[in-house]
PyMOL Python script that loads the backbone (N, CA, C, O; Angstrom):
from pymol import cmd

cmd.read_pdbstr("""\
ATOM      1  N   UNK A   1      97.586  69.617 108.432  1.00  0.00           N
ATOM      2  CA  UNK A   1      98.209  70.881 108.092  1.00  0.00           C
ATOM      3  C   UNK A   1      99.716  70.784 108.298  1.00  0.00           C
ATOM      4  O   UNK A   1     100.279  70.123 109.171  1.00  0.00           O
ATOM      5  N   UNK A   2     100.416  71.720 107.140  1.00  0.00           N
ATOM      6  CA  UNK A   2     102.181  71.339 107.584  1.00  0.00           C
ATOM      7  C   UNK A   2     102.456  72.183 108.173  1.00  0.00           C
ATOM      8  O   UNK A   2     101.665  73.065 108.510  1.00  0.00           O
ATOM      9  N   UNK A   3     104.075  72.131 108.559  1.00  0.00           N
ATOM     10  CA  UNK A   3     104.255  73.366 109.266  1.00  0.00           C
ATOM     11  C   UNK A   3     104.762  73.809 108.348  1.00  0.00           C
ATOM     12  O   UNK A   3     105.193  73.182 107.380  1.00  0.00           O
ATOM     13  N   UNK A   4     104.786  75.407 108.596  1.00  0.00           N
ATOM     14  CA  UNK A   4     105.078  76.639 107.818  1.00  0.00           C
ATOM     15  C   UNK A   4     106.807  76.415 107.949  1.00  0.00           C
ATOM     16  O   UNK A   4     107.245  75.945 108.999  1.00  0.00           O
ATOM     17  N   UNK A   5     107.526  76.690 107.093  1.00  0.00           N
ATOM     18  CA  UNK A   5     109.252  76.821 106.861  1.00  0.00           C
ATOM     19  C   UNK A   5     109.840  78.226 107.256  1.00  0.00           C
ATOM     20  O   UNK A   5     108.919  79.040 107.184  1.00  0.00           O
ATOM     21  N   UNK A   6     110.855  78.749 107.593  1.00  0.00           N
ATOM     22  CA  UNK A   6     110.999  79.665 108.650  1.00  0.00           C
ATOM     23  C   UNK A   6     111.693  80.651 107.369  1.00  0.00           C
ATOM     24  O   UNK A   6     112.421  80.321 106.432  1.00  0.00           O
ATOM     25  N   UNK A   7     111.202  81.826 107.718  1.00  0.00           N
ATOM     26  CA  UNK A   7     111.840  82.338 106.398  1.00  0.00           C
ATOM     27  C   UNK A   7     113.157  82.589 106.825  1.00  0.00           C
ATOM     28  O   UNK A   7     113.432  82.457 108.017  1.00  0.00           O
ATOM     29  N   UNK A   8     114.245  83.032 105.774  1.00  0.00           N
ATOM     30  CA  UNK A   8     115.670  83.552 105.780  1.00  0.00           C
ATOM     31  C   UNK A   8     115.509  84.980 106.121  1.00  0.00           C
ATOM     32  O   UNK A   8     114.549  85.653 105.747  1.00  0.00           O
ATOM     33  N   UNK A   9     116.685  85.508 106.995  1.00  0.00           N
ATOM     34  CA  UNK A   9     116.795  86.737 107.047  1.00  0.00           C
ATOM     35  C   UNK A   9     117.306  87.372 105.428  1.00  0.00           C
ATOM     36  O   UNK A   9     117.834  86.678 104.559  1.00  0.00           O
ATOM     37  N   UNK A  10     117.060  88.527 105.337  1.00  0.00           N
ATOM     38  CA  UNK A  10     117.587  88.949 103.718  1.00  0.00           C
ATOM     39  C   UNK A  10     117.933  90.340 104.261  1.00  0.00           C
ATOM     40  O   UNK A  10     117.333  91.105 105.016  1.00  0.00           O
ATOM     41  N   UNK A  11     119.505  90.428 103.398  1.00  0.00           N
ATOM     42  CA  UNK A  11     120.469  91.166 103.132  1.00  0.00           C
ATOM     43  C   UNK A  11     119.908  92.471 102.781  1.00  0.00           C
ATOM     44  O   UNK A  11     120.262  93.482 103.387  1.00  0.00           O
ATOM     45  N   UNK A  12     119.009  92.500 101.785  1.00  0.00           N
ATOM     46  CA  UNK A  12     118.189  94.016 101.628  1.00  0.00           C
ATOM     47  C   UNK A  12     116.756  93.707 100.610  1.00  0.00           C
ATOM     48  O   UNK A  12     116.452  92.516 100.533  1.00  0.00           O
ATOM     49  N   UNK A  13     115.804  94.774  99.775  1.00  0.00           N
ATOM     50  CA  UNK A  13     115.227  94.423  99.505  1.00  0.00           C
ATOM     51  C   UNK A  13     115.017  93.759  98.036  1.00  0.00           C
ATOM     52  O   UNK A  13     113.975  93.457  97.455  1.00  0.00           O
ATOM     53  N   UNK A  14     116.130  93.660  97.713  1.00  0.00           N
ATOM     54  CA  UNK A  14     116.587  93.216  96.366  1.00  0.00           C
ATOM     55  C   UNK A  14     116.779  91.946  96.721  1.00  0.00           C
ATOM     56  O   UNK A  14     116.121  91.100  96.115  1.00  0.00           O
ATOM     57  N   UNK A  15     117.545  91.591  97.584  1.00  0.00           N
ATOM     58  CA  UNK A  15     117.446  89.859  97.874  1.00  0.00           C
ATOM     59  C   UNK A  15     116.573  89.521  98.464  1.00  0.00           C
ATOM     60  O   UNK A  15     116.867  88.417  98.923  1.00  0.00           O
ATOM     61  N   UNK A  16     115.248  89.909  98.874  1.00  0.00           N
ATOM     62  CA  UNK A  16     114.168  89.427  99.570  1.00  0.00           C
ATOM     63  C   UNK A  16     113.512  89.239  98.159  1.00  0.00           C
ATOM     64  O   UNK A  16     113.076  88.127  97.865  1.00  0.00           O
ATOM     65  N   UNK A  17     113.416  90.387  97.187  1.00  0.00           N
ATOM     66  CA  UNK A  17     112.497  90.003  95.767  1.00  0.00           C
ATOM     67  C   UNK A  17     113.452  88.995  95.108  1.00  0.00           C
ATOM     68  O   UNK A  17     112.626  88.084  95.168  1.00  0.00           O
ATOM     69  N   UNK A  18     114.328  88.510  94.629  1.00  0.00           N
ATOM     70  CA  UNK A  18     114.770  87.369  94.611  1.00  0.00           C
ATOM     71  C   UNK A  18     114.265  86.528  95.188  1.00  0.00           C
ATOM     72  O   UNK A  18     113.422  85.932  94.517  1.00  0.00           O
ATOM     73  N   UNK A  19     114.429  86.098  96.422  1.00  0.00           N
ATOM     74  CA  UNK A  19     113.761  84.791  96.942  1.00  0.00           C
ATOM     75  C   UNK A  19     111.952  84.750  96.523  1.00  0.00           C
ATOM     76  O   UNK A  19     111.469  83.818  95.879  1.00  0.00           O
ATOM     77  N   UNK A  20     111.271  85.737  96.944  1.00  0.00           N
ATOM     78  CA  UNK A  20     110.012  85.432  96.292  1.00  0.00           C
ATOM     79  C   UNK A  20     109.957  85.251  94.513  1.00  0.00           C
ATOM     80  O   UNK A  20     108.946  84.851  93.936  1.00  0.00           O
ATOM     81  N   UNK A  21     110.944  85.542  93.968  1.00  0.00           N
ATOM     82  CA  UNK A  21     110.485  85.498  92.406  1.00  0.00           C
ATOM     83  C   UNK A  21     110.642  83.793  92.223  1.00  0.00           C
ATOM     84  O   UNK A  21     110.389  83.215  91.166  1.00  0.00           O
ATOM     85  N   UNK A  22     111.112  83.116  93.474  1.00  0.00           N
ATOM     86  CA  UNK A  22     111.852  81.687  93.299  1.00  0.00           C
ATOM     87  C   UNK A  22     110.858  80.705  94.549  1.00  0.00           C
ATOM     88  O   UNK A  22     110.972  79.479  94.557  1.00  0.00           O
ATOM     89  N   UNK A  23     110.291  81.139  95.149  1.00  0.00           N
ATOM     90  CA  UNK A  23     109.911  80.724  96.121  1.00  0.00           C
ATOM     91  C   UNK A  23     107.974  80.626  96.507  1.00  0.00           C
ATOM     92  O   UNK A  23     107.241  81.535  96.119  1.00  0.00           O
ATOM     93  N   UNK A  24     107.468  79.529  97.211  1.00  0.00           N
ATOM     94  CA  UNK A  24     106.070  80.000  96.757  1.00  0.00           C
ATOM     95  C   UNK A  24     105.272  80.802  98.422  1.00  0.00           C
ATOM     96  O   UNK A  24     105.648  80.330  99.496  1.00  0.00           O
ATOM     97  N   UNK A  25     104.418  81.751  98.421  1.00  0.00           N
ATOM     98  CA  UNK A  25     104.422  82.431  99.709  1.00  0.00           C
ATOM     99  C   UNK A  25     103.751  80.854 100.846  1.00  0.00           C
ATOM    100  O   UNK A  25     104.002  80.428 101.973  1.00  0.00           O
ATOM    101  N   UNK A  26     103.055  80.555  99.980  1.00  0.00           N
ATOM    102  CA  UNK A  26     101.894  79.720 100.901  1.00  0.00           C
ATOM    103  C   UNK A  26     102.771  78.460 101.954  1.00  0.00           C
ATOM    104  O   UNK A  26     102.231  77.795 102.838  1.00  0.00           O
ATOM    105  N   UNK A  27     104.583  78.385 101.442  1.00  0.00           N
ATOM    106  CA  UNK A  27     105.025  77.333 102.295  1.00  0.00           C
ATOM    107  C   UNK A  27     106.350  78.203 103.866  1.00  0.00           C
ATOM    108  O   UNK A  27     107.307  77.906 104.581  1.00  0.00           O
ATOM    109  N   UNK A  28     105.405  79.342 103.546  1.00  0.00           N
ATOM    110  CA  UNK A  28     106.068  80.054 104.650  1.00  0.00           C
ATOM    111  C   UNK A  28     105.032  80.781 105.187  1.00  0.00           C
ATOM    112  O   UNK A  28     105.380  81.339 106.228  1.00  0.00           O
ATOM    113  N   UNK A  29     103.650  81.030 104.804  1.00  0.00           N
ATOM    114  CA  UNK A  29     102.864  81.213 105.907  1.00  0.00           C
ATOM    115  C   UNK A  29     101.289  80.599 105.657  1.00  0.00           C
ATOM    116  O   UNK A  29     100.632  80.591 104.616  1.00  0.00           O
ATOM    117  N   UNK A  30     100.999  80.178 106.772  1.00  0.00           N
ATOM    118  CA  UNK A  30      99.365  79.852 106.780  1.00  0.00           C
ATOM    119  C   UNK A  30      98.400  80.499 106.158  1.00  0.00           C
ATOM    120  O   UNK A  30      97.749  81.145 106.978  1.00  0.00           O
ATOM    121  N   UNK A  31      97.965  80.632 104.944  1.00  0.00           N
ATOM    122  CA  UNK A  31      97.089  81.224 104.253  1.00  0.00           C
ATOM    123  C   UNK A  31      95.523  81.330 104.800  1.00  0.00           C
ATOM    124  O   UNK A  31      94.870  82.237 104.284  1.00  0.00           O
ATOM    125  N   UNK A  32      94.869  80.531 105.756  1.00  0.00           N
ATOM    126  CA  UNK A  32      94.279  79.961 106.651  1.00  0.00           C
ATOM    127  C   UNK A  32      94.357  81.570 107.425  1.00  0.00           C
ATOM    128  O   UNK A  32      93.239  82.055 107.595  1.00  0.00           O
ATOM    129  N   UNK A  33      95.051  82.083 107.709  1.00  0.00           N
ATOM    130  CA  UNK A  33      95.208  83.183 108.640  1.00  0.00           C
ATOM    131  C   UNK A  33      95.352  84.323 108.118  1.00  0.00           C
ATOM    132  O   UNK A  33      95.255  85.219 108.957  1.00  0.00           O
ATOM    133  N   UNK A  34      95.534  84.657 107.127  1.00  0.00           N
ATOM    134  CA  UNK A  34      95.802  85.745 106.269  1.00  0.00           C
ATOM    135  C   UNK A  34      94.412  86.498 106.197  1.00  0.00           C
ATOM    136  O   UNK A  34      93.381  85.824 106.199  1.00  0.00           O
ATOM    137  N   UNK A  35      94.354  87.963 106.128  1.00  0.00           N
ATOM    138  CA  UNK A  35      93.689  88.542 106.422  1.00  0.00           C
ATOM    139  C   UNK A  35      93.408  89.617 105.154  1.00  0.00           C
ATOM    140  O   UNK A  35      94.309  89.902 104.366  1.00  0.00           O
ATOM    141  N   UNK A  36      92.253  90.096 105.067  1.00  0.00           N
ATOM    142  CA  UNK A  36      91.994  91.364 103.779  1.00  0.00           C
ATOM    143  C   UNK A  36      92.301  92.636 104.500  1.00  0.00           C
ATOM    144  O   UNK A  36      91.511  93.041 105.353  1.00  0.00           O
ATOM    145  N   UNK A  37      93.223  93.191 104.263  1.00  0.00           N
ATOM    146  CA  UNK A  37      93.814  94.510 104.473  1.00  0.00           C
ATOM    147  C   UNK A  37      93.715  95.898 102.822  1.00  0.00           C
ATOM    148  O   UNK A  37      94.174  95.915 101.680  1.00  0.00           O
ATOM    149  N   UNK A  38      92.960  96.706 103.563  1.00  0.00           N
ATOM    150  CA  UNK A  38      93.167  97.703 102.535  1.00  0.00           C
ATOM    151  C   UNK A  38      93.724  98.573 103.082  1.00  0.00           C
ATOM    152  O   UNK A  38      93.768  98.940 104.257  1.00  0.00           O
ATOM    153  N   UNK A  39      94.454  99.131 101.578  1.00  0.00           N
ATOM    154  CA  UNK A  39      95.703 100.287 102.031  1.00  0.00           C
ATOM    155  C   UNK A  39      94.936 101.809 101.239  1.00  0.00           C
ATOM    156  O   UNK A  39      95.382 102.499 100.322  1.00  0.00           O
ATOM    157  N   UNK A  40      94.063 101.902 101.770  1.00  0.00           N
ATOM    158  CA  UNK A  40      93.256 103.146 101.091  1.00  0.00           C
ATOM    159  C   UNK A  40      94.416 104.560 100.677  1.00  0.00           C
ATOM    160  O   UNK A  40      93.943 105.312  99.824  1.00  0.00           O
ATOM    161  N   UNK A  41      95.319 104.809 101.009  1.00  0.00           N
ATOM    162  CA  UNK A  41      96.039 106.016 100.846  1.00  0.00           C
ATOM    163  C   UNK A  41      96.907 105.397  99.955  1.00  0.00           C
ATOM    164  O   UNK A  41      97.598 106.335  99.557  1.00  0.00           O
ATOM    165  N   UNK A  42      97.385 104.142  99.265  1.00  0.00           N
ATOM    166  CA  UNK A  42      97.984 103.978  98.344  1.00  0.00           C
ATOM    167  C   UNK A  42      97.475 104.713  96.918  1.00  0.00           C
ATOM    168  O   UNK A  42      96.350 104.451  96.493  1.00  0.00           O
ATOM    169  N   UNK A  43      98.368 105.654  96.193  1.00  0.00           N
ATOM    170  CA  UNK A  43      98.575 105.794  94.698  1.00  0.00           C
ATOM    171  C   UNK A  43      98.449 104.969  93.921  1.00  0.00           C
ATOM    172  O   UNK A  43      99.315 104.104  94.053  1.00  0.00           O
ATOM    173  N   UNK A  44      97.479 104.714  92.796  1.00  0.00           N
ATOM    174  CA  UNK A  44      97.924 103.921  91.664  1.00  0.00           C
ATOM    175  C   UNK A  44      99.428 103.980  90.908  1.00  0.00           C
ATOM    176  O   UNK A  44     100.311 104.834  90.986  1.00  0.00           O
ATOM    177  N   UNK A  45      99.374 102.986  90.303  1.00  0.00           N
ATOM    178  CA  UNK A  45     100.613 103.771  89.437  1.00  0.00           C
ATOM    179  C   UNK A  45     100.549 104.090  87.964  1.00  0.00           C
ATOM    180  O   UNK A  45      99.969 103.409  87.117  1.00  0.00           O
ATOM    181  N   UNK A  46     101.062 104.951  87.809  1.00  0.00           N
ATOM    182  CA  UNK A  46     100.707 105.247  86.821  1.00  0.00           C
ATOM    183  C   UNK A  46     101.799 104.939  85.432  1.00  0.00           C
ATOM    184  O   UNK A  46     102.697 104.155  85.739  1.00  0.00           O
ATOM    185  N   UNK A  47     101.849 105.400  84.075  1.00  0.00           N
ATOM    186  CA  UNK A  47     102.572 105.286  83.233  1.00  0.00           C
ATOM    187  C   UNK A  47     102.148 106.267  82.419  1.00  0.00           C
ATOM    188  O   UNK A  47     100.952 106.506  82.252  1.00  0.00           O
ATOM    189  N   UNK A  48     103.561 107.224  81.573  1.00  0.00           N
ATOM    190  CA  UNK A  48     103.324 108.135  81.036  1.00  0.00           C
ATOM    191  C   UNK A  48     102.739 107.364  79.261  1.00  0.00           C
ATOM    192  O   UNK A  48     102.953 106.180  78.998  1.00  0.00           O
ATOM    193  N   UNK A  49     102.123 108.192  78.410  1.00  0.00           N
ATOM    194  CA  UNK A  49     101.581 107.772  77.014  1.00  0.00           C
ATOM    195  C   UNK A  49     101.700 109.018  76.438  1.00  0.00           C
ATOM    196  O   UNK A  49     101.558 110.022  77.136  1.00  0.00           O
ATOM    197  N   UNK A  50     101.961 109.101  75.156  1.00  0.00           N
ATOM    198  CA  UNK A  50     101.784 110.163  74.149  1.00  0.00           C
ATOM    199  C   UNK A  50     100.505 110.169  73.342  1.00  0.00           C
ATOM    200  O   UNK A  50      99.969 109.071  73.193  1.00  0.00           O
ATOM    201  N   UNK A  51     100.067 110.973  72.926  1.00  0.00           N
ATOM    202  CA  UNK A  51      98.611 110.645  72.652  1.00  0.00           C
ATOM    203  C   UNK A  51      98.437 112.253  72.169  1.00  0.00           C
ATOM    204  O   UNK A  51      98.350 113.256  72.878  1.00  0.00           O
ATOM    205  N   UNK A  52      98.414 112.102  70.402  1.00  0.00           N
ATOM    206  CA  UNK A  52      97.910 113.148  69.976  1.00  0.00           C
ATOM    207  C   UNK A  52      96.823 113.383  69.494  1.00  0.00           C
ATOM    208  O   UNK A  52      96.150 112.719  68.706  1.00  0.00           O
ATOM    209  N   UNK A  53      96.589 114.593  70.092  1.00  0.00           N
ATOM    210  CA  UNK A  53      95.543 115.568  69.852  1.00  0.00           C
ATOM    211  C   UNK A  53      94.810 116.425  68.736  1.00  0.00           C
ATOM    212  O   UNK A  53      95.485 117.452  68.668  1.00  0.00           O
ATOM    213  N   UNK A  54      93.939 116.503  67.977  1.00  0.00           N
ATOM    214  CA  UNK A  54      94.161 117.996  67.620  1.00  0.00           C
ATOM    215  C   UNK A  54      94.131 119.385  68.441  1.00  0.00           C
ATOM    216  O   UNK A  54      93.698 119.530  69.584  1.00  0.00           O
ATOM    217  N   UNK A  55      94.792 120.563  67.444  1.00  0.00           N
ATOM    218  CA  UNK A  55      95.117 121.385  68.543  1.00  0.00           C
ATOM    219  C   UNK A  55      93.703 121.921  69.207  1.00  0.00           C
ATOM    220  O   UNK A  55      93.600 122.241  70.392  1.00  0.00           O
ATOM    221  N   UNK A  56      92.855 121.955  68.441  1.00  0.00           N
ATOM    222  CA  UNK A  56      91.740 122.864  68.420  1.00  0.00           C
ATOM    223  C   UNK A  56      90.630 121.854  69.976  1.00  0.00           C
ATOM    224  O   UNK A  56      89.708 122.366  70.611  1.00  0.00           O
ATOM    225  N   UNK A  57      91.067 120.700  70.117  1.00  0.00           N
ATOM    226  CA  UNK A  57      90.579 119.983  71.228  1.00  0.00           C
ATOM    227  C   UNK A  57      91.458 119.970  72.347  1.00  0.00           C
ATOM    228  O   UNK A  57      91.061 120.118  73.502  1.00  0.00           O
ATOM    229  N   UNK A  58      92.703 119.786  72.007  1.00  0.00           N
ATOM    230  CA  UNK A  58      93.732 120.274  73.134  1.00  0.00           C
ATOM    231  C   UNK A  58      93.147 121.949  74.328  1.00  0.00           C
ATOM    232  O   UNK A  58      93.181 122.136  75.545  1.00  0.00           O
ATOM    233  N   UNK A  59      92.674 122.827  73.126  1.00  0.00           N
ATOM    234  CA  UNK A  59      92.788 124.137  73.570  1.00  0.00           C
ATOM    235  C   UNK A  59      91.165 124.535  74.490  1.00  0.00           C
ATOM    236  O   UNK A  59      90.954 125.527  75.188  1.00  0.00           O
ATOM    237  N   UNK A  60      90.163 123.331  74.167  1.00  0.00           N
ATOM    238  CA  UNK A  60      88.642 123.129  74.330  1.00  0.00           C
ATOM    239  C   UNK A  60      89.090 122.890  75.564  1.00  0.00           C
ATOM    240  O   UNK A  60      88.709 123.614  76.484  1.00  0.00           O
ATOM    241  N   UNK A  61      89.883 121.942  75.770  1.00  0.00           N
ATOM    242  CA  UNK A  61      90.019 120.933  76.750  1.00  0.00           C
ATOM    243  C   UNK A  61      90.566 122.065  77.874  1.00  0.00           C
ATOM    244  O   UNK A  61      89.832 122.232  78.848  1.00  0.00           O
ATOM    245  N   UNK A  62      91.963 122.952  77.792  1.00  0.00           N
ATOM    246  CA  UNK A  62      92.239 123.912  78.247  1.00  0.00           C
ATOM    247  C   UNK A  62      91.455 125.021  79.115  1.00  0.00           C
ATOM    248  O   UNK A  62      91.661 125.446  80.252  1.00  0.00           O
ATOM    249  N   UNK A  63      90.354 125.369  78.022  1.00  0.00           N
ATOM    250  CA  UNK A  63      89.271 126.276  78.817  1.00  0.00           C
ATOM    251  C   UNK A  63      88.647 125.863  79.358  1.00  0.00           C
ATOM    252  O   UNK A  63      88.208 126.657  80.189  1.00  0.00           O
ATOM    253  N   UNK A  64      88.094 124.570  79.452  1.00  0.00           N
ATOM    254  CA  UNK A  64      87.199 123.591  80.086  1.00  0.00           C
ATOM    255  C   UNK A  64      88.066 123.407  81.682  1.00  0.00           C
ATOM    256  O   UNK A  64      87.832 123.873  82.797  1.00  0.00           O
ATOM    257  N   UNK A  65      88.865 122.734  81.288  1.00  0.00           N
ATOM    258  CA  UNK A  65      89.758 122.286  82.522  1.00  0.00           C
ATOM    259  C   UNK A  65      90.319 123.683  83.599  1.00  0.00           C
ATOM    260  O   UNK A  65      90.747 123.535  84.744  1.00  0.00           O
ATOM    261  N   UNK A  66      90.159 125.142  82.795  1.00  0.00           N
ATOM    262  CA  UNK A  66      90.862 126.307  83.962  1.00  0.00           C
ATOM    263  C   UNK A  66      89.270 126.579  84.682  1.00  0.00           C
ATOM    264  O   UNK A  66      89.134 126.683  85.901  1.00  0.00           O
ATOM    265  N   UNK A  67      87.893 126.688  83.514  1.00  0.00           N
ATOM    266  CA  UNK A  67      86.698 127.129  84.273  1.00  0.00           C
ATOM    267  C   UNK A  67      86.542 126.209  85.421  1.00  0.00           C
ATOM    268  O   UNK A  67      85.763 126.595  86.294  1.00  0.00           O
ATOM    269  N   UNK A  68      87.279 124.774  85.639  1.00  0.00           N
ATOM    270  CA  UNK A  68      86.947 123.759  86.474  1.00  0.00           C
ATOM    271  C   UNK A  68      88.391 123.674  87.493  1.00  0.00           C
ATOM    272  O   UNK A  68      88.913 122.693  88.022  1.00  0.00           O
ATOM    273  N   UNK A  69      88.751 125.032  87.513  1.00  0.00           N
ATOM    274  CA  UNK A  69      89.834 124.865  88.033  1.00  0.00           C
ATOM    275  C   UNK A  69      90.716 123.697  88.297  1.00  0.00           C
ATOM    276  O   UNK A  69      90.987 123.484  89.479  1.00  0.00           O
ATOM    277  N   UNK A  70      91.354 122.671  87.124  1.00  0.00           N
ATOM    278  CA  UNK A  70      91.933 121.169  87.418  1.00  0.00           C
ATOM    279  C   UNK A  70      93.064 122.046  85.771  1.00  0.00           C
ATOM    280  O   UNK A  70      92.911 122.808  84.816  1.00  0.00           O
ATOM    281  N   UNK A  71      94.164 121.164  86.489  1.00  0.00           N
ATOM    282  CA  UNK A  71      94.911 121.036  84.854  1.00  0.00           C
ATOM    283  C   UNK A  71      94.346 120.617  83.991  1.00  0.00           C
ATOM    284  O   UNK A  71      93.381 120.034  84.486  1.00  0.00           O
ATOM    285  N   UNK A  72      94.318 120.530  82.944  1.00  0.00           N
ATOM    286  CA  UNK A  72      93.744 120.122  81.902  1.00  0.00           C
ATOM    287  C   UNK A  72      94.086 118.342  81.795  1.00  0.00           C
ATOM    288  O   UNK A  72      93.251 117.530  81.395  1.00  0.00           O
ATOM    289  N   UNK A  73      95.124 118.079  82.130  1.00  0.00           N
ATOM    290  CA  UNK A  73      95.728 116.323  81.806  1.00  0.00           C
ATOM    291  C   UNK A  73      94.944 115.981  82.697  1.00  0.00           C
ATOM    292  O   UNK A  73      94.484 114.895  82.344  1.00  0.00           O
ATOM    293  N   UNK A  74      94.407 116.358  83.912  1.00  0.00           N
ATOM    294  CA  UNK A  74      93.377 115.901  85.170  1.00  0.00           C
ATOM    295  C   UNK A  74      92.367 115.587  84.179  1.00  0.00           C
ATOM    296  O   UNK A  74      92.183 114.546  83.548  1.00  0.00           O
ATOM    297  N   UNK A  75      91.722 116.745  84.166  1.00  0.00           N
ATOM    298  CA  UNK A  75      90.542 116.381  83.038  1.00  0.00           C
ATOM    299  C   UNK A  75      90.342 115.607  82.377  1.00  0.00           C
ATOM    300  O   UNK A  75      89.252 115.068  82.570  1.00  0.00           O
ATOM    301  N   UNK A  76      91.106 115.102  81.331  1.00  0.00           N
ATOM    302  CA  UNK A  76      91.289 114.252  80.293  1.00  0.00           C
ATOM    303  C   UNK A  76      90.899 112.864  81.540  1.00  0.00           C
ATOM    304  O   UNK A  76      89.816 112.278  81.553  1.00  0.00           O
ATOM    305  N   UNK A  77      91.578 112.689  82.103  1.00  0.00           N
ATOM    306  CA  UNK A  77      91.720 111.399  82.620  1.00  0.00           C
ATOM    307  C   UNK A  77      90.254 111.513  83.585  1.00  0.00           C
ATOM    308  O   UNK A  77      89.734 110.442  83.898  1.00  0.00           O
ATOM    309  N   UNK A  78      89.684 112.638  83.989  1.00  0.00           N
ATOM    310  CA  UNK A  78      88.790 112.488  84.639  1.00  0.00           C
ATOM    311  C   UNK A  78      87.218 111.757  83.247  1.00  0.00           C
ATOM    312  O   UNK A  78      86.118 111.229  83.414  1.00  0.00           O
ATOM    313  N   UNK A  79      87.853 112.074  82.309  1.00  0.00           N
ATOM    314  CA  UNK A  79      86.890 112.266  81.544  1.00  0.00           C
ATOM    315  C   UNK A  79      87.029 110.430  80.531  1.00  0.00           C
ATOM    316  O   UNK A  79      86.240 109.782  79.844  1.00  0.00           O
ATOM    317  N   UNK A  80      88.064 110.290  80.856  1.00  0.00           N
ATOM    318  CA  UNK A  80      88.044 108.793  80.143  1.00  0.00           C
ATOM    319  C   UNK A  80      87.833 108.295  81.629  1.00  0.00           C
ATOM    320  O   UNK A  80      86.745 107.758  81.420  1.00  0.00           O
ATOM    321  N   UNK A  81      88.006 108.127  82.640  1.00  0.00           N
ATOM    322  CA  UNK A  81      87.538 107.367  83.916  1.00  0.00           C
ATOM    323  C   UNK A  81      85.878 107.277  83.318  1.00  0.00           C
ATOM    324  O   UNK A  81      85.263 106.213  83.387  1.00  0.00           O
ATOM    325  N   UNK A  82      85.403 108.232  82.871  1.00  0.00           N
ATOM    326  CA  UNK A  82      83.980 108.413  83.079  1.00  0.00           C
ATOM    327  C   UNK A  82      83.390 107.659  81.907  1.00  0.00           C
ATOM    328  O   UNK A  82      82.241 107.221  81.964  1.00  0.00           O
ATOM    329  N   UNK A  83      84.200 107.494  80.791  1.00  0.00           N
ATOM    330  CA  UNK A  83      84.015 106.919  79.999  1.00  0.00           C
ATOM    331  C   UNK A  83      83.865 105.419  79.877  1.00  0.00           C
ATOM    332  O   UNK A  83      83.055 104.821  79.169  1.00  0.00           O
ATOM    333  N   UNK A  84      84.713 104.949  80.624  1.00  0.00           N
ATOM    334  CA  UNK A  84      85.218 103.759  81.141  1.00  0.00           C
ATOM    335  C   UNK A  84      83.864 102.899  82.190  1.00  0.00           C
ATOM    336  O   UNK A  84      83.411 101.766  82.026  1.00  0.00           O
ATOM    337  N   UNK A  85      83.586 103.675  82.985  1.00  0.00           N
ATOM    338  CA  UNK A  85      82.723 103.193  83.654  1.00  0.00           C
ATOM    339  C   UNK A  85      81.122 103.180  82.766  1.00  0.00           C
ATOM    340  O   UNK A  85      80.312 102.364  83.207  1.00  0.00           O
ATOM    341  N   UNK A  86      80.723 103.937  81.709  1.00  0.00           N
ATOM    342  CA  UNK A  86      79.399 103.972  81.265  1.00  0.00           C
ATOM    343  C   UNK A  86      79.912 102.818  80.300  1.00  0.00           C
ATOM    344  O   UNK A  86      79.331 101.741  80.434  1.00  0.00           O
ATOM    345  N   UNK A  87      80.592 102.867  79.656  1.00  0.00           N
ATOM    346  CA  UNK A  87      81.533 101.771  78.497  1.00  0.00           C
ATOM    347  C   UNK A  87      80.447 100.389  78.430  1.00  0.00           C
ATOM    348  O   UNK A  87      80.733  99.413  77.736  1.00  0.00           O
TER     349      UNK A  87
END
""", "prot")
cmd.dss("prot")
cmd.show_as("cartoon", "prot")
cmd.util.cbc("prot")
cmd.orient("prot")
């Protein structure tokens, strides 16, 4: 086994992502030791899309989504999640 290389202190977090975009993790730490960590309260991320509708499903979607008390864009996405998984 080698030894691990000592990392550099970094200036902020813009020069720390620099050095990793250039650098490989495994010769600065023991992978051997690395551990499965979940970060359960992390957010996905998301990205906005345009995506038209007709109106007359837009407005379905509307009454659907207030009787279920959720915004309606909740809905939608609750409803392709669901899609996604029977798929």
């Amino acid at each position: 086994m080698r030894e691990s290389k000592q990392l550099p202190d970094f200036k902020n977090e813009a020069d720390e992502s620099d050095f990793w975009d250039n650098h490989d993790v495994t010769e600065y730490f023991d992978m051997n030791k690395a551990k499965i960590v979940h970060f359960a309260n992390l957010k996905k991320s998301t990205k906005s899309i345009s995506l038209r509708l007709p109106v007359d499903m837009i407005e379905a979607l509307k009454v659907k989504a207030n009787a279920m008390d959720v915004p309606y864009q909740s809905l939608i996405k609750i409803f392709l999640a669901n899609a996604l998984k029977s798929a």
